[in-house]
C-alpha positions in Angstrom: 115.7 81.2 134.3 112.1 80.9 132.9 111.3 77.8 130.6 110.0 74.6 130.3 105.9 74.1 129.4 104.4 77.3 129.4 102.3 77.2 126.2 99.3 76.7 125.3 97.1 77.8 121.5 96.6 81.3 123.2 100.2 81.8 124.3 98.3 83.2 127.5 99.9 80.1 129.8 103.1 81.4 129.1 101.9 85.0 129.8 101.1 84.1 133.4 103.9 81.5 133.9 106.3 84.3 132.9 104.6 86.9 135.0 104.4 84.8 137.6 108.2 83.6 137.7 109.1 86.9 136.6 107.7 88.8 139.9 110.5 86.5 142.5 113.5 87.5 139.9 116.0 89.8 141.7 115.5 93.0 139.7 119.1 93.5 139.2 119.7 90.1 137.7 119.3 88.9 134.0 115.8 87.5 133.7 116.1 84.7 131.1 113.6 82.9 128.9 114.2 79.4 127.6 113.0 78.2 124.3 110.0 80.7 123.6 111.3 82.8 120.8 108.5 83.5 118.1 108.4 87.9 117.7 105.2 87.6 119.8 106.8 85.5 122.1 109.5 88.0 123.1 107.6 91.0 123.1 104.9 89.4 125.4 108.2 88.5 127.8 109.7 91.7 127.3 106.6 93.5 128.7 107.3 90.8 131.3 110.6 92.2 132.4 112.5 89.5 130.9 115.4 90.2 128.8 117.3 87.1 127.8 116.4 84.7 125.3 117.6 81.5 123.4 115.9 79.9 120.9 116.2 78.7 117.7 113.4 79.8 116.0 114.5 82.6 113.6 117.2 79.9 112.4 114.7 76.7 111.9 112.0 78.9 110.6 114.6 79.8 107.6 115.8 76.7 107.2 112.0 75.5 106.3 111.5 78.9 104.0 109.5 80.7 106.6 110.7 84.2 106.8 109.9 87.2 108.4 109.8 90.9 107.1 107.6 94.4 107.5 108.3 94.8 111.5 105.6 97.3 112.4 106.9 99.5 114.5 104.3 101.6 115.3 102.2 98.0 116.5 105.6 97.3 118.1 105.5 100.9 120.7 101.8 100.0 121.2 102.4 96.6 122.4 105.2 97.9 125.0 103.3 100.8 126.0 100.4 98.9 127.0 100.8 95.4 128.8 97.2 94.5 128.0 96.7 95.3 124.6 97.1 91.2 122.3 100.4 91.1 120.5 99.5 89.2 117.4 101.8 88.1 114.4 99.5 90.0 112.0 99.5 93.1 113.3 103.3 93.3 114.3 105.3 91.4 111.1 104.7 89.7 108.2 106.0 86.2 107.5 106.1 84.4 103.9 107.6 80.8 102.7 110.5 81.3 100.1 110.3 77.5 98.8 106.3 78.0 97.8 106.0 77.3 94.2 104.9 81.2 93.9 107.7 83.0 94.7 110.0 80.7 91.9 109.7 83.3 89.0 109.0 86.3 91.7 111.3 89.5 90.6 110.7 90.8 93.9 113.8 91.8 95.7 114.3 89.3 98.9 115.4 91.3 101.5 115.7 94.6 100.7 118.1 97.2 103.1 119.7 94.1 104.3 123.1 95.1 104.8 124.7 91.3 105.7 123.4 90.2 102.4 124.7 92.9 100.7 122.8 92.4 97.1 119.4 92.4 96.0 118.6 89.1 95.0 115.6 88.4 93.7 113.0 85.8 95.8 112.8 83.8 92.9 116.9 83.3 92.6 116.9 82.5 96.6 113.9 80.2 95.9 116.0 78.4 93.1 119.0 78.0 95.3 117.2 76.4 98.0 115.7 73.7 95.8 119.5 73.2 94.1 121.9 74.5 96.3 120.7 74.2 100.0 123.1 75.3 101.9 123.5 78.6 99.8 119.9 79.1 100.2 119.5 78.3 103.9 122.2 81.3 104.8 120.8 83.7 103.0 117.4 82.8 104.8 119.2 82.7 108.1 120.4 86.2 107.1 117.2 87.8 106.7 115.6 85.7 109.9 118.6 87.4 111.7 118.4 90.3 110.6 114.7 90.7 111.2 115.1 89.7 115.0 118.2 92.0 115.4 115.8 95.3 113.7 113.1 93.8 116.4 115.3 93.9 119.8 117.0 97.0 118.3 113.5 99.0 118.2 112.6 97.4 121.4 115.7 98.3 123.2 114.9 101.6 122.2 111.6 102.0 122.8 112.0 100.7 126.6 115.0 103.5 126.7 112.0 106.5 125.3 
């Protein structure tokens, strides 16, 4: 197990602290990561060599509107495929806040080819049923946080099996 204070405004402390931990882990064990769970976050420790993680990130982000979408995949094999290269928010997802007063009349579709929502709500009904019906909004923000993270480990699994 990896975990307790390992961050600092760079994320480059936990860089080092995971490398460093990382190296006296048995290979052939399950090298696990406590409590740093941002995208960046688990693609700098997956470079790493670790692959277990618990966090609750994805799930507190939605409940505060802050979701993520647009994993870019092609940022995503670059960032495995070299160790050194900065893995920054911008470059590999996009996030936005669902309760900002700007996506209220949005006709945008929330989370498109989301299959465990299942219909395309607009960002403006999701907006609405977070500010009147929370818990209604919060799981279908959960959903797409989920769902994002799930896509992300997915391409990564692959990529590390290329």
């Amino acid at each position: 197990s990896i975990g307790g204070e390992l961050r600092d405004a760079s994320g480059s402390r936990m860089d080092e602290g995971v490398a460093i931990t990382v190296d006296h882990l048995p290979e052939d064990k399950p090298r696990y990561l406590m409590g740093s769970g941002s995208p960046v976050d688990v693609v700098r420790a997956v470079r790493r060599g670790v692959d277990h993680f618990d966090c609750v990130l994805p799930i507190r982000d939605a409940r505060h509107g802050r979701l993520y979408r647009n994993l870019n995949h092609d940022e995503l094999r670059a960032c495995l495929a070299d160790t050194e290269r900065p893995v920054t928010a911008a470059q590999l997802y996009e996030t936005f806040n669902i309760s900002q007063a700007s996506h209220a009349s949005s006709r945008e579709v929330f989370a498109p080819n989301n299959p465990a929502i299942g219909k395309a709500y607009t960002r403006g009904y999701v907006h609405h049923l977070l500010r009147t019906e929370p818990p209604s909004g919060y799981r279908l923000a959960v959903l797409n946080n989920i769902f994002f993270y799930l896509e992300l480990f997915t391409a990564m699994r692959e990529l590390i099996e290329e």
